[in-house]
Structure formats: structure tokens, C-alpha cells
N, C-alpha and C positions, 0 to 999 in steps of 0.2 A: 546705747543704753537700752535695755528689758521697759520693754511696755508694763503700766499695771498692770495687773490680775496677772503676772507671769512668773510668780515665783514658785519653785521650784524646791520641796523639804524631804533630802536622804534622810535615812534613818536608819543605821546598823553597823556594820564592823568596821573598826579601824585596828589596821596590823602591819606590822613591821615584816615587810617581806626580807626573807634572803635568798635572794636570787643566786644558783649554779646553774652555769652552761660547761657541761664538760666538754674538753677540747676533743675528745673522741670517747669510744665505749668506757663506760663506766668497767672499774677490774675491779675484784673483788679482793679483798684484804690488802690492797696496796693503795698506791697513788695516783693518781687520774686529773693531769693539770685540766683547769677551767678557771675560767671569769667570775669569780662574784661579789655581787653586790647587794651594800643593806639600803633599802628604800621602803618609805610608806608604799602602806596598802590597804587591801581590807578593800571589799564589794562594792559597799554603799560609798563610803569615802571617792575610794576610785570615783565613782560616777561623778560625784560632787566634784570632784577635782577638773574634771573632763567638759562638767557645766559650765565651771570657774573658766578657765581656757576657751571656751565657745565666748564669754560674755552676757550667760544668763544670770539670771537672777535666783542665789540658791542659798540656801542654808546647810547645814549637815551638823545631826544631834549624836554624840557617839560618847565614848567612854574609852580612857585610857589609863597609864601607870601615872601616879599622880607628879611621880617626877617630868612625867614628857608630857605634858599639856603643852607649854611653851612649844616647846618642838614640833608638836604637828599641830600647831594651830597656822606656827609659818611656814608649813609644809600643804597649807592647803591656800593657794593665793585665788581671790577672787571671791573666794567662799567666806561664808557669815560662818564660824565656826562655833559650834556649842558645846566642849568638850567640859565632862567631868570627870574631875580625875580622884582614882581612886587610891586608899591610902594603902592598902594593902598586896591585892593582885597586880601583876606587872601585866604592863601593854600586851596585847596578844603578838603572837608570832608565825608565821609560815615560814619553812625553806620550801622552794620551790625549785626542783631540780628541772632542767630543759634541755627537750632533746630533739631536735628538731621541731616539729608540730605538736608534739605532743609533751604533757610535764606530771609530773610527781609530786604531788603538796603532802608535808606534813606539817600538821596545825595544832597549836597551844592558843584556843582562844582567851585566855588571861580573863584579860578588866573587862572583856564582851561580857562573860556569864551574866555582869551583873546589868548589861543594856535593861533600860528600864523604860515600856511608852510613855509615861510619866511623862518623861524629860521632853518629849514635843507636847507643848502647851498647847493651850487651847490659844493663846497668843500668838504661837506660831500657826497656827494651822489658820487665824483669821488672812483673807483675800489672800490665800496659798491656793495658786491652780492646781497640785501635784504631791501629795506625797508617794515618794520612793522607798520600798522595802524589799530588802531582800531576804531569802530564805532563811539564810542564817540566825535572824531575826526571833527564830524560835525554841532558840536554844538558850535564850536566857531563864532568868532565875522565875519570870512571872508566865513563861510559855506560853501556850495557844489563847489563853483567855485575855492575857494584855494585851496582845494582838489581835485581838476580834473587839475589844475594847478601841484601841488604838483607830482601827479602821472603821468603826461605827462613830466614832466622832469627825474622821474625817470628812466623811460619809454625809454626814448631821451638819456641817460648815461648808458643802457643796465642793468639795475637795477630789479629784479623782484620785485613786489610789491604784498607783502602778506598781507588780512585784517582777523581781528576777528572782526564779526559784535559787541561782548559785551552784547549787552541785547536786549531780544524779545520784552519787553517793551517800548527801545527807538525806534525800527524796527516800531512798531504799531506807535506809535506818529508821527515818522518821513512821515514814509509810505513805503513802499513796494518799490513802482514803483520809487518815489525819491531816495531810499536808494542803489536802481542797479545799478540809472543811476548814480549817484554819485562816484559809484566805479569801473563804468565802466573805462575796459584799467588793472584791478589789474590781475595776474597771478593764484592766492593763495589762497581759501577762508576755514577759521576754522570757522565755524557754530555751534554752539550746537543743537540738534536734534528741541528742540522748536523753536529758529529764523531758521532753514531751513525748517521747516514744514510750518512758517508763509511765508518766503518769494515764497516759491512755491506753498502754498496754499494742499499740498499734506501730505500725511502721514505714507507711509511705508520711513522707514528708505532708503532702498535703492533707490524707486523713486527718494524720495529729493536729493541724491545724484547727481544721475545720470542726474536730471533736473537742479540744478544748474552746474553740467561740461559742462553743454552747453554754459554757458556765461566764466565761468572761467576752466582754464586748470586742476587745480588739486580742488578736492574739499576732504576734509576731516572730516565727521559729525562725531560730539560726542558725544556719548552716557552714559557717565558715567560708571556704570560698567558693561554695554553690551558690552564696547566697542567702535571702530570706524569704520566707513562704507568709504572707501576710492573710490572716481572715479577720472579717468582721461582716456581721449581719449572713449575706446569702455572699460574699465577696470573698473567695480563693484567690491570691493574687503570687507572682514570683515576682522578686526583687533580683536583680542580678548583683553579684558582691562586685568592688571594688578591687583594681586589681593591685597588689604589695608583693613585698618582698618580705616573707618570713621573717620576722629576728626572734621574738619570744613572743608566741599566743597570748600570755597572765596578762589579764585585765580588757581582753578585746570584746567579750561582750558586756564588762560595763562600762567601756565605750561606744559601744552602740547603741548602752539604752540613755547613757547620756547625749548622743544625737537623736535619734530618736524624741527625746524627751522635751530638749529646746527647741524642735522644730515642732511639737506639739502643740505645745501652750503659746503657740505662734499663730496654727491654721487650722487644730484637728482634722488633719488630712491624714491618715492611716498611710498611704503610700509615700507621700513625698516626707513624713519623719523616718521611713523606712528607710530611704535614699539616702537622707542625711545621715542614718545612722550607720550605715553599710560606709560612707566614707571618714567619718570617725574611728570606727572600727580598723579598718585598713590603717589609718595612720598612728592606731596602737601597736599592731601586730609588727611594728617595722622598728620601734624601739625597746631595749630591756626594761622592764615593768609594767606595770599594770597603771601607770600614770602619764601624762603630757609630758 
């Protein structure tokens, strides 16, 4: 059972993946046999999912089609789920095409637009070690403001607040310079190696490290299977990853910031949640989805 003070509050997208692994090169205008499958998903979820399976103690606030509340609420076991479901836009959606290492997402975030910080309380946030946010986060319908709102009350309840930026791609859209100030005040930042190269414009591994511990206290780049490049304070550290067996990459780094995250509110040791998270991680990357 989770000690007090160790709970643990996602906060962001819940989505309906549809997973394709083509059985070889994708052909154009014809047929192309592959595997797929429909499975929850969505960033923050995932994480919470991945807590849920560890045996933390977690909540997850999110929004879905008001017909699937039922459905992914027993799609998330372990987790306090807080889903509100909307009457009009339907769940959000990825297909997520995979090809080896690498994948193709195409995304209809639906009932996300309307994620509202609102919906984590001041209730929830009391004796909460952690809120989790992901980038995604700021594409709802209250944008930068309800999230700098959201994170000043966390902030104000002795809350840390950890973010996964999610995609180098929404980083470029958004912008750089918006997507810092917007997170400005967070503790915690899990980057993968591309959104930390974009957001400090640099490119050795431990640079970006070390240039984003300047705005945030712990920073943690992912590498994949290099690894993770840990800073905090004057501290550059490498994490060596875990070793796997490929099956589908979708959802391996927000299973690392869910190891990462339970082994935090555990010891605040920068290193040893690194560890925990790098073998989390590996043990997503080995099955299709982005979930346990």
C-alpha cells in the first residue's frame, strides 16, 4: 500500500488509440496486411495507468464521449478515475501507425478540447505530492492561462508539478518561447531528447539537459535506448536504459515518467526514479500500446 503524502494527480488526455503494425512496407493505393488494434490511451492517462500497475497511489482528471465514461473508467484499474463526460464531442482518437522504432500518429482530440483545470479541485490537490501534466494540456478551450492558474494552486497547496512536454511537433506549433512561459512555476520536466533539443535550440544530450535545469529543478532527457541524461542543481548525470525487445515504442515515455514518478514521491532521489523509470519504460516498449 502508498504511504501518505504519496499521491500522485494526472491531468490531460484520454484517447482511443488505433494501433497498425504493418506486416511489411506500407504500398500505396492498395493493401498492406497488419495487426490492429483499438486500445485506450492518451499521455496523462497512460501515466496514470502505468501508476495504477506499479501500486501507487493516483488519481487521473480527464474528459471523455459521454457514452465511454463507463468504459475507460474500467479501463484504468488501480486509478481513482475522474472522468467527465461530454454530451456532445466524441472521445478523442489516434491511429497510430508503427514501424519498427519509429510511428505516425494522426490525432482528433475530441472531448480533450474541452479539458478544463477546474476539474482538479482544490480537493484533489490537498496532501497530493504531484501533479502530472502534459503538454497536450494546452490545447484546451482555457489555454495558457488555466494552466498557469492550475499550476499556481498547486504550487500554493505544496504540490510539485511534473510536466511531459508529449510532442516535438506540438512544441513547434505552439512555440518555444510560449510553451516555457506557460509551464513556468512547474518543478519536473520529462522531455524526450527531440522536444529538449527544440526547446533549447542545442544538441548534445547533456547541454539540453543542463540548459533546461535552469528554468526547472529536475530535468530528465530521454533517450530511448541510450538512455536518460539526468540534471538537477550543478548535477549532469547518465542513466543507462534498460535493455528490451522492441514491439511498439507508443506510450514508452509516459511510462517512464510514471516510474520515475512513484519512485519519487517515495525518496526524491533524481537518480534512483530515473532507474525505476528506464525499467518501466523498457517494459512498455515490449508490448503494443501505450498501456500495462
Amino acid at each position: 500500500m502508498p504511504e501518505a503524502g504519496q499521491r500522485i494527480v494526472c491531468f490531460g488526455d484520454l484517447i482511443d488509440d488505433v494501433v497498425a503494425v504493418p506486416q511489411g512496407p506500407i504500398r500505396d493505393d492498395t493493401d498492406t496486411e497488419a495487426s490492429i488494434r483499438i486500445l485506450p490511451g492518451g499521455s496523462a492517462a497512460n501515466t496514470a495507468a502505468w501508476l495504477g500497475s506499479l501500486g501507487a497511489d493516483v488519481d487521473f482528471v480527464g474528459i471523455v464521449g459521454s457514452a465511454d465514461v463507463a468504459r475507460h473508467e474500467a479501463s484504468l484499474p488501480g486509478v481513482r478515475a475522474h472522468l467527465r463526460g461530454h454530451a456532445s464531442e466524441p472521445t478523442g482518437t489516434i491511429v497510430v501507425v508503427v514501424q519498427g522504432q519509429s510511428r505516425t500518429m494522426l490525432t482528433q482530440r475530441g472531448a480533450n478540447r474541452t479539458l478544463d483545470p477546474a476539474d482538479v479541485t482544490d480537493a484533489l490537490l490537498a496532501d497530493a505530492a504531484v501533479l502530472h501534466l502534459t503538454g497536450h494540456v494546452l490545447l484546451n478551450d482555457v489555454g495558457s492561462a488555466g494552466i498557469g492558474q492550475l499550476i499556481a494552486r498547486a504550487t500554493a497547496a505544496g504540490v510539485t508539478v511534473s510536466v511531459d512536454p508529449g510532442s516535438a511537433g506540438f512544441i513547434a506549433d505552439y512555440g518555444v518561447e510560449a510553451f516555457l512561459e506557460a509551464f513556468a512555476g512547474a518543478s519536473i520536466l520529462l522531455p524526450s531528447l527531440e522536444e529538449g533539443s527544440l526547446l533549447t535550440g542545442l544538441a548534445a544530450p547533456e547541454a539540453i539537459a543542463a540548459a533546461l535545469a535552469e528554468t526547472f529543478d529536475v530535468v530528465a532527457l530521454t533517450m530511448g535506448m541510450d538512455g536518460v541524461i539526468m540534471a538537477f542543481g550543478d548535477t549532469v548525470e547518465h542513466v543507462v536504459a534498460s535493455h528490451a525487445e522492441v514491439v511498439d515504442p507508443t506510450g514508452a515515455g509516459d511510462a517512464f515518467a510514471a516510474g520515475f514518478l512513484a519512485e519519487w514521491v517515495r525518496t526524491n532521489d533524481p537518480i534512483a526514479s530515473a532507474m525505476c523509470g528506464v525499467l518501466v519504460g523498457a517494459r512498455a516498449v515490449e508490448t503494443i500500446g501505450g498501456r500495462p
